[in-house]
N, C-alpha and C positions, 0 to 999 in steps of 0.2 A: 504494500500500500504506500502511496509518495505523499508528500504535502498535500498537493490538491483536492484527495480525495477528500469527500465530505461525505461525515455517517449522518443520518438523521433518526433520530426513533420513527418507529409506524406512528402514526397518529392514533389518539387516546379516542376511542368511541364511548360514547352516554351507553349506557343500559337499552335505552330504548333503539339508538342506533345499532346496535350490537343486535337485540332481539330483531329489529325491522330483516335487517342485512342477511339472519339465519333462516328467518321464518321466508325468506323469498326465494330459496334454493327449491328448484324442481323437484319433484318425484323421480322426474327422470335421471337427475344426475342419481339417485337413490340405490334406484333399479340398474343403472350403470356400474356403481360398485358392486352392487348385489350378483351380477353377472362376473364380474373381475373375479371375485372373491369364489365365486362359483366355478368357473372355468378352473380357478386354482384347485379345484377339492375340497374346497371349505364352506360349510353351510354355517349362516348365520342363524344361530336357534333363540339369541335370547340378547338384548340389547341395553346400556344402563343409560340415561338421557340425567346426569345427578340426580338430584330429589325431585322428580318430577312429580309434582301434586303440593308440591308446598305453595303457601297462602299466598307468596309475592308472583306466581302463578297463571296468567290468565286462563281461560276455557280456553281461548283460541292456538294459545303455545302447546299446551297438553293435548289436543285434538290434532293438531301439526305433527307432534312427536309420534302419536300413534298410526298416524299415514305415516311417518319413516320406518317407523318398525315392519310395516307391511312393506313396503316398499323393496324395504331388506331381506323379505323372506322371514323374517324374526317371527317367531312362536308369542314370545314374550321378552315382556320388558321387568327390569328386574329394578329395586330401589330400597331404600333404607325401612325398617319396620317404625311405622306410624298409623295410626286408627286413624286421624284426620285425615292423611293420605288416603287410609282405603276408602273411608267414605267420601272423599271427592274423587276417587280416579274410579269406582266400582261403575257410578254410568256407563265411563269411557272406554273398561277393558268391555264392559258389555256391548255395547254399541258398535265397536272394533273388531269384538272374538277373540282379543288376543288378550292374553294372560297375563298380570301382573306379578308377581312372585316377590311376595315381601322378603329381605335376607337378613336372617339373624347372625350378628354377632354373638356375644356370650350375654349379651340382656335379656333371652327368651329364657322362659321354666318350659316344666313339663305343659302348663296349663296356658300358657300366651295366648293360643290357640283354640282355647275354650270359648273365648268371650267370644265381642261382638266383630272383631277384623273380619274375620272372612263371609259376616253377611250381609257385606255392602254390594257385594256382586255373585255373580256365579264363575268371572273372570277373574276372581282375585284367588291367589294361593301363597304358596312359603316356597321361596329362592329357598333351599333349605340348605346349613353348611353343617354337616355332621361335625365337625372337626370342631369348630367354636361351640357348639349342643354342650357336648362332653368335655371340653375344657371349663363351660360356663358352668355346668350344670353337674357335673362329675356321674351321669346319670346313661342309660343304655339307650340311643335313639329310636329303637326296634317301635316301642310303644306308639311314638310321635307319625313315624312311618308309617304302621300297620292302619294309623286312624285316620291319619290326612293323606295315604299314598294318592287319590284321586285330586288332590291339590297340589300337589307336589311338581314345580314347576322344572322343566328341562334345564341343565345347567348341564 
């Protein structure tokens, strides 16, 4: 690099510039990777968009993200375990078809699972990590399996 050259930063976008600039990427370009990724051998079965369903959130962002999940060939979208989330994304995996998969770290019990998360939709299930269950819970995940295998989303 000699004197002349000049770096400059990318320029800083607003939130709103940043959402406007994502939310206006085609489907197509979507289904373009989805093909790439496929020609390679690799199917895309499950997709994380951050926390999607949190409150700073629009409808129309979360309805966006799940035309990409399609788009990708994705089964499901997977994200952090929260009750509020499921009750706002449960229309949307409904409406979609495609599966939500809430993923536990070591903050589930045996019982998380009892309450009310999974009947905000009939799309919503458990990313489930056996590995964090047993580390959190010191406890055999066979049980959690045998009663939610039918929500049990692909990973």
């Amino acid at each position: 690099m000699n004197e002349q050259t000049i770096i400059r930063p990318a320029p800083r976008l607003s939130r709103r510039e940043l959402l406007a600039w994502r939310l206006s990427v085609s489907m197509d370009r979507y289904r373009a990777l989805r093909k790439l990724y496929n020609d390679a051998g690799v199917i895309i079965h499950i997709v994380k968009f951050g926390n999607i369903g949190n409150a700073n959130m629009s409808d129309g962002e979360i309805d966006y993200y799940f035309k990409v999940a399609k788009a990708l060939g994705a089964q499901g979208i997977t994200r952090e375990l929260s009750e509020d989330a499921a009750q706002r994304l449960g229309p949307f995996a409904d409406k979609h078809k495609i599966m939500v998969g809430f993923h536990n770290h070591m903050q589930m019990t045996p019982t998380t699972y009892d309450g009310p998360i999974l009947s905000h939709g009939k799309y919503l299930g458990i990313n489930f990590d056996v590995g964090h269950y047993v580390a959190g819970t010191n406890e055999s995940p066979l049980p959690i399996i045998e009663k939610f295998h039918d929500r049990i989303s692909i990973q």
